[in-house]
C-alpha positions in Angstrom: 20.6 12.3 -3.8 17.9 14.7 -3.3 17.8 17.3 -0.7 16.2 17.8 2.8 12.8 19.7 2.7 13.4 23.9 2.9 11.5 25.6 6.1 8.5 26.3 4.4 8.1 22.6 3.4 8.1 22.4 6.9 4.9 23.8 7.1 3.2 21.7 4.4 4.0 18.8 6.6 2.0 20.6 9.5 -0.9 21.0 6.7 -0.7 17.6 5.0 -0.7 15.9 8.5 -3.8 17.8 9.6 -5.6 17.2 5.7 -5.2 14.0 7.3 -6.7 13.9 10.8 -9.6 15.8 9.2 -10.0 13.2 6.5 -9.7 10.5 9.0 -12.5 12.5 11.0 -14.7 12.6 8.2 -14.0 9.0 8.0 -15.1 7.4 11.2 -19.4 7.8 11.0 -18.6 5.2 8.4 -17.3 2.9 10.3 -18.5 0.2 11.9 -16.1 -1.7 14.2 -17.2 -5.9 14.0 -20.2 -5.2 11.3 -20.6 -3.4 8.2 -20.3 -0.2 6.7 -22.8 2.6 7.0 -21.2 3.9 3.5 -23.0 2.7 0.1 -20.4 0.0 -0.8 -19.9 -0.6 -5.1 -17.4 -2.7 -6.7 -14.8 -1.6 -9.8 -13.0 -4.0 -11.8 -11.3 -7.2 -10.2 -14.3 -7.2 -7.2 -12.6 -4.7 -5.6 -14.8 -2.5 -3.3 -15.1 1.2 -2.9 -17.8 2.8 -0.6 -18.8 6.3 -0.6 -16.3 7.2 1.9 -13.4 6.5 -0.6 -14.9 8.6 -2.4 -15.4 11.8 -0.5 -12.4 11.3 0.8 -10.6 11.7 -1.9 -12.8 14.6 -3.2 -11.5 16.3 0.2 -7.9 15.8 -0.4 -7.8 16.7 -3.7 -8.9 20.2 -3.3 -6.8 20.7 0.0 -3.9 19.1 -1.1 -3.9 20.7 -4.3 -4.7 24.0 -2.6 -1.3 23.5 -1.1 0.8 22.9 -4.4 -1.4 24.2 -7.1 1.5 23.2 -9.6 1.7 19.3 -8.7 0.1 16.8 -10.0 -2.2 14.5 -8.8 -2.1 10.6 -8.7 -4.8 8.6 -6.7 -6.9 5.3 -6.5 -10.1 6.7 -6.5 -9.3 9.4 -9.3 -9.4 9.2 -13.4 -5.6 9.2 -13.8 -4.2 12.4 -15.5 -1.4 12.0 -17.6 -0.5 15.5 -16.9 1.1 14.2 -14.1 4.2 12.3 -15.9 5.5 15.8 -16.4 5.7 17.8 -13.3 8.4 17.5 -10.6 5.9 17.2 -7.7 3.0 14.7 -7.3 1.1 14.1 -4.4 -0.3 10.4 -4.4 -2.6 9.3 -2.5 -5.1 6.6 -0.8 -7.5 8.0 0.6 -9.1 4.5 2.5 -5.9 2.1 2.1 -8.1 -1.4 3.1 -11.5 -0.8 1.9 -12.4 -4.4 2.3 -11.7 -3.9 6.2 -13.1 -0.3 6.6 -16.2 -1.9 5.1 -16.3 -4.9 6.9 -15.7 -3.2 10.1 -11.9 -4.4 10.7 -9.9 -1.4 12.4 -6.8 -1.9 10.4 -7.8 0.7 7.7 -5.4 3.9 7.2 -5.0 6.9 5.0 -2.0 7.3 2.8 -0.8 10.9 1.7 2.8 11.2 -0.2 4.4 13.9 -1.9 6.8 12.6 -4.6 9.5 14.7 -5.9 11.3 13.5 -9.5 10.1 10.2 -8.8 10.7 9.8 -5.0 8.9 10.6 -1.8 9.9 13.3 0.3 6.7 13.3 2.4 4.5 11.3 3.8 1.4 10.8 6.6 -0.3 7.7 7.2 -3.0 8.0 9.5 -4.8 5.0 11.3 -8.2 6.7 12.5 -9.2 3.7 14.3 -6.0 2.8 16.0 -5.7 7.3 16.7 -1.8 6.9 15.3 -0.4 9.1 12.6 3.0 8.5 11.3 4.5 11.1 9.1 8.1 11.2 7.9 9.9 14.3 5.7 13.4 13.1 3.9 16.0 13.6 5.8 14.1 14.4 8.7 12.8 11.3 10.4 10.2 9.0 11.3 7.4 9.8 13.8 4.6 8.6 15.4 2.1 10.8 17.3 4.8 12.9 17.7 7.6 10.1 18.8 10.6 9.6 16.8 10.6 6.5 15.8 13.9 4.1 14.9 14.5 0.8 14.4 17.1 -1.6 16.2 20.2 -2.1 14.8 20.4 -5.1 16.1 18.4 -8.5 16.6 15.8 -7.7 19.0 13.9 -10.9 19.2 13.2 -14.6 17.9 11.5 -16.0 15.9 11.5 -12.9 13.7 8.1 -11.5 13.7 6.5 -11.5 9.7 3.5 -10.3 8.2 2.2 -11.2 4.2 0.6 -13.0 2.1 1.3 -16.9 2.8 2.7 -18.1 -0.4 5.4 -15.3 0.3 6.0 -16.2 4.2 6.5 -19.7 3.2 9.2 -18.9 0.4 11.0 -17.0 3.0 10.8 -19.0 6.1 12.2 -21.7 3.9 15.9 -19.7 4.1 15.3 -17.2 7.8 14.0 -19.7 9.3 10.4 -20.5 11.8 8.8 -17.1 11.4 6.0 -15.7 14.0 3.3 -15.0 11.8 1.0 -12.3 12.0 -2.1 -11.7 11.0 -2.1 -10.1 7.5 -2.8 -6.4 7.9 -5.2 -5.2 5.5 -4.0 -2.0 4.6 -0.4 -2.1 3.3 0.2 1.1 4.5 -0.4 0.3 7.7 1.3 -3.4 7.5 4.6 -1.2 6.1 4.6 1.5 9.0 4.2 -1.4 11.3 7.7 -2.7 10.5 8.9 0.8 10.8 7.9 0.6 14.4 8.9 -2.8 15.0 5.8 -4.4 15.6 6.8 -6.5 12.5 9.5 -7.2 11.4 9.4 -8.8 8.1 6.9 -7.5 5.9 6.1 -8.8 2.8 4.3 -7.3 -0.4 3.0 -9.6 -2.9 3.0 -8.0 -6.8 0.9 -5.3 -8.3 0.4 -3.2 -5.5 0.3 0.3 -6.5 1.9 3.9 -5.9 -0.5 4.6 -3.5 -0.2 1.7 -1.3 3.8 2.0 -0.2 4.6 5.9 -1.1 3.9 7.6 2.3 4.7 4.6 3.9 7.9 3.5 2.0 9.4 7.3 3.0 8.5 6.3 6.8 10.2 3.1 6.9 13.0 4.9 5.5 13.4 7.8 7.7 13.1 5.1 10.7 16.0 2.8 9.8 14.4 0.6 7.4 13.9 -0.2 3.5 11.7 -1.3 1.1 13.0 -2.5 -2.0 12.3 -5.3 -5.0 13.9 -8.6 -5.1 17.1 -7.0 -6.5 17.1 -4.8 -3.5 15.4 -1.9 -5.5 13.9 1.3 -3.8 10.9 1.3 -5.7 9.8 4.3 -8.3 6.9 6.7 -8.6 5.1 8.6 -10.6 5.6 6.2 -13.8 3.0 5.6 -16.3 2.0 2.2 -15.1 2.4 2.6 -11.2 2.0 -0.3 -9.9 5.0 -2.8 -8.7 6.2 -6.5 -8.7 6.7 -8.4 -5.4 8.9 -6.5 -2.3 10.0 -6.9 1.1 10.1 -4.6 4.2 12.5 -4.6 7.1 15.2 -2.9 9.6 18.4 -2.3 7.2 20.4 -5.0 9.5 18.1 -7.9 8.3 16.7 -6.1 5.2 19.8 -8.1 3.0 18.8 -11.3 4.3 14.8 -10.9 4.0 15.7 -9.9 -0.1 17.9 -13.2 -0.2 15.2 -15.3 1.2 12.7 -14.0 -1.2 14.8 -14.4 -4.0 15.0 -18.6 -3.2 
């Protein structure tokens, strides 16, 4: 079990939120809504694209966020990983663009993805969706917000068919066992695709393998705080802050239908 944040934690989620909103600010002339990027746009392994943007992003947040918690350590897409970081009790992990393929394309659903891990499990988190102007931001034990409006699932059934969001090979394993599923159009960023289910705009969302720490941390806290879970297929919070960080296949949803979703997945 691990413990609430103290008051002046309270503060560094005033600070990490607003690291955000500036980062998402410093974000936007990029952007291009319908057409391409104004960043320079490279690729790293596996085709996968990274513009300039990512990159001063992340060159922001590491020196305010580390300003903030000189001690923890620092675990990020767009950084060299530090080992270092296997030994200290706080980590901050962090996305800076979560969807490059959309910010660069000019899609909107692009979001920015700032967690602070403690021993292995978020007790922070902010993901901010420039485009969209929503920030959701959780702190354990303290709730789930959005733009400053608690959020919280149903406990309860709210609609049918069941509203679900993923890749298709997943959506077809579990409408096989729930049932005819609406489905959504795949969010880009995962981030955003999670936090969605923690407002119940979704409510199934599905996670196919290898994405990383940075992807579900801020996100995975939010969901949390608002009612919700993410877990593997054994029904597994997932870990952080391991040597290899990424993760095998998971499912989102409100903890009434959570236990189903996992049982569908598992078929």
């Amino acid at each position: 079990m691990h413990a609430p944040l103290a008051p002046h934690e309270h503060d560094l989620a005033a600070a990490v939120r607003d690291a955000a909103l500036e980062a998402g600010a410093l974000a936007l002339p990029y952007f291009r809504q319908g057409t391409q990027t104004a960043a320079r746009l490279w690729y790293k392994e596996r085709s996968s694209p990274v513009t300039e943007a990512d990159i001063a992003l992340d060159s922001f947040l590491k020196e305010r966020l580390t300003g903030l918690l000189p001690d923890a350590g620092w675990l990020s897409e767009e950084t060299a990983d530090d080992p270092a970081r296997l030994d200290r009790s706080w980590v901050w992990i962090v996305d800076p663009i979560d969807g490059t393929r959309a910010f660069a394309t000019g899609h909107p659903d692009w979001s920015i993805s700032i967690a602070l891990v403690r021993d292995g499990r978020p007790v922070l988190g902010v993901v901010h969706a420039p485009v969209h102007g929503r920030t959701y931001e959780a702190g354990l034990s303290r709730g789930a917000f959005c733009n400053g409006e608690r959020m919280a699932l149903p406990a309860a059934p709210s609609r049918q068919p069941l509203r679900a969001a993923g890749p298709k090979p997943l959506l077809d394993r579990v409408e096989r066992r729930l049932g005819t599923l609406e489905r959504l159009p795949k969010v880009p960023s995962l981030a955003l695709r999670l936090v969605r289910v923690a407002e119940a705009v979704i409510d199934v969302g599905l996670v196919s393998a290898n994405a990383a720490d940075w992807d579900i941390a801020a996100a995975d806290l939010i969901l949390s705080e608002a009612g919700g879970a993410l877990t593997d297929l054994s029904g597994n919070p997932p870990p952080y802050n391991r040597p290899h960080p990424c993760h095998g296949e998971m499912i989102a949803a409100a903890t009434w239908l959570h236990p189903r979703a996992v049982g569908a997945m598992r078929t």
